[in-house]
C-alpha positions, 0 to 999 in steps of 0.5 A: 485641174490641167496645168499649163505647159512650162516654157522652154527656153532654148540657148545658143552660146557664141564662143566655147573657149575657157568662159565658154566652159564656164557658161556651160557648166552653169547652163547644164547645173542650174535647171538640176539645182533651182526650181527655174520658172522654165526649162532650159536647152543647151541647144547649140554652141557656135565656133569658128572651127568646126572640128574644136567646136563639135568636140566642145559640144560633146564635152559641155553637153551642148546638143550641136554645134555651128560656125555661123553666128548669124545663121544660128541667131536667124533661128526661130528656135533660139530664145537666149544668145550667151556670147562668151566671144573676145570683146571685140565681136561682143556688140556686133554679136548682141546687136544683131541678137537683140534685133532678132528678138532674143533675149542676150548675156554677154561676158564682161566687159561689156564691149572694148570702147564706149562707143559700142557699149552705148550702141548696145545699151541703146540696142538693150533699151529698144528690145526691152519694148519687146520684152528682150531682156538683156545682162552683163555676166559679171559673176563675182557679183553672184557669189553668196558672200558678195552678195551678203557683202551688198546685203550687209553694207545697204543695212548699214552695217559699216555706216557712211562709207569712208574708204574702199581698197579692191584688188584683183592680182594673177600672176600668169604672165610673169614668164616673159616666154608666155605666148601673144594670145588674144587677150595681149592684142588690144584689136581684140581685147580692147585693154590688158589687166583693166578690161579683164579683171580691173572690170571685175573690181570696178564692178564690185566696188560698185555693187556691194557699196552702192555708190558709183565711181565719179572720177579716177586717176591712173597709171597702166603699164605694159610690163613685156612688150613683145612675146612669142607668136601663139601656136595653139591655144586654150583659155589662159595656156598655149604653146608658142609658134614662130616669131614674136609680136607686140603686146598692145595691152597693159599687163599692170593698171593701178589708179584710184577713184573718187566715189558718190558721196567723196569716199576714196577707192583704191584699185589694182588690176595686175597679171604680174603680182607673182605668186597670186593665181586669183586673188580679188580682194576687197575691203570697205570701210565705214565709220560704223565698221568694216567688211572684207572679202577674199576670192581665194577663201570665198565661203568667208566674210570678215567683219568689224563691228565698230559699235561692239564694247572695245574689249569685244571689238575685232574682225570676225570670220563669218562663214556664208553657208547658211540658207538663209544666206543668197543662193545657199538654200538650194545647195548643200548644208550649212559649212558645204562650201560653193566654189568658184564655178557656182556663179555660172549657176547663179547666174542662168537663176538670175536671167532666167526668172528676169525673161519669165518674170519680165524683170531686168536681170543685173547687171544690165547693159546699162551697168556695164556701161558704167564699168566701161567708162571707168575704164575709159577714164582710166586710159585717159588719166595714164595717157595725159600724166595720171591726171583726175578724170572725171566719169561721165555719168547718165544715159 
């Protein structure tokens, strides 16, 4: 009996920056881990500095580098484009990947308006015809405790839903002398705080319980308005150069939203909450219990029973180590715990069995489409005195 030959899938990532160094350890991990329906190939990683870019490569273990996007999307030997890239070149970018019949990631937000998120879900929609498969990378989602999170929720383990609190608090902008890097130039990032990590919580908040986010009032604030011009830089650090630029983000967004079915969530997105390096938390309430979830102690859940007789009643501290818990069975044993780079892993599983299996693999762009006009209601409610606005819902 012959077998037939397994696929190989071939990956060009677009941007190598900090993502980019994220991306790639899932890329190089998750075919060693999970037995993946298809082989995959870091083939190729794209930047505009070819110096910087080719010692990514080498570094990641990307097998060459290029500096032209298009000419690299262009290549019959590219099945997957990842584009770990600022938002503002996320839908020229997967626009055109789509167009050429590659199935696409792209890192959250989707896009810095809702215009171009809509361009791409509709870019999305026309290639799936075709089989193209396109996600949104928004990881936290594919943390095993998150997901159990979703698990436990949809069986109804807190009940109807009451009361959501989410937070997503950093405080590396705290020094006033911290460098204007991209991510504090709205040309380029789109939004400060909201965009990059209030997207993370809008998403959460709507993934684990289930319901979307019907309307919102809030307030963003733009704590340091000028900084040093950026030198050299990488990730989230850099040294600063000549002269000081605006800073045209927010560095602070706080605002609360109205969910499917009248629960209340309060959201806080902030790059100034001193003494907190990473710190997501979420907390869902429900008339039958609670859960509860902290990035900084990510193998753990809390939660409440409130069915259990009073004298038992309590928060409990459930480790998500067990196989039978998401994603833990190809790991290690129970009480080995995941770290934060574990998503990146994850995630390739999840978009490689949805292009093999013919599967929308979540978050689709439609979701993240979602996530981007909370956003956008965001802007909205602290530019007219924090009213309500409402979200607008559908295609």
């Amino acid at each position: 009996m012959t077998t037939a030959p397994r696929s190989t899938l071939r990956v060009a990532m677009i941007g190598y920056g900090f993502m980019g160094a994220s991306h790639s350890q899932g890329w190089r991990t998750a075919p060693r881990v999970f037995g993946l329906p298809a082989d995959v190939e870091m083939a190729v990683v794209v930047g505009r500095n070819a110096t910087a870019v080719a010692e990514a490569a080498a570094k990641w273990g990307w097998a060459e580098s290029a500096t032209d996007w298009r000419e690299v999307i262009a290549r019959d030997d590219i099945d997957i484009v990842d584009i770990v890239t600022p938002g503002d070149s996320h839908a020229e970018i997967a626009i055109a990947a789509l167009k050429a019949g590659k199935h696409v990631l792209v890192e959250k937000p989707l896009a810095n308006t809702v215009a171009e998120a809509e361009a791409m879900v509709d870019a999305a929609a026309a290639a799936a015809a075709d089989g193209i498969r396109a996600m949104v990378g928004f990881t936290y989602r594919r943390l095993p405790a998150v997901t159990f999170l979703r698990d436990l929720i949809a069986a109804g383990k807190v009940g109807t839903v009451q009361q959501v609190r989410a937070a997503y608090r950093q405080d590396w902008l705290v020094d006033p002398e911290t460098p204007l890097a991209w991510r504090l130039q709205k040309e380029h990032a789109g939004s400060g705080a909201l965009g990059d990590i209030g997207a993370h919580i809008i998403d959460m908040v709507q993934f684990v319980t289930g319901l979307g986010v019907t309307a919102v009032t809030g307030t963003m604030e733009t704590i340091v308005k000028q900084r040093p011009l950026l030198g050299e830089g990488s990730g989230l650090s850099g040294t600063a150069g000549e002269g000081y630029g605006d800073v045209t983000v927010d560095d602070l967004a706080i605002f609360t939203g109205r969910l499917d079915g009248g629960a209340l969530a309060s959201f806080e997105a902030s790059r100034f909450a001193t003494g907190r390096k990473n710190a997501l938390t979420i907390e869902i309430s429900g008339d039958r219990g609670a859960l509860a979830f902290d990035l900084e102690n990510l193998n753990a859940i809390q939660y409440y029973d409130r069915t259990a007789p009073a004298g038992l009643q309590g928060f409990t501290n459930i480790l998500v180590t067990e196989p039978e818990h998401p994603y833990v069975a190809a790991w290690w044993p129970a009480g080995h715990i995941l770290g934060w780079e574990h998503g990146f892993s994850h995630q390739v599983k999840d978009l490689v069995e949805g292009i093999v299996d013919g599967t929308d693999p979540h978050s689709t762009f439609a979701e993240g489409l979602t996530v981007q006009r909370v956003l956008d209601a965001v802007e909205t409610s602290s530019e007219n005195g924090s009213t309500w606005t409402s979200v607008p819902i559908g295609s």
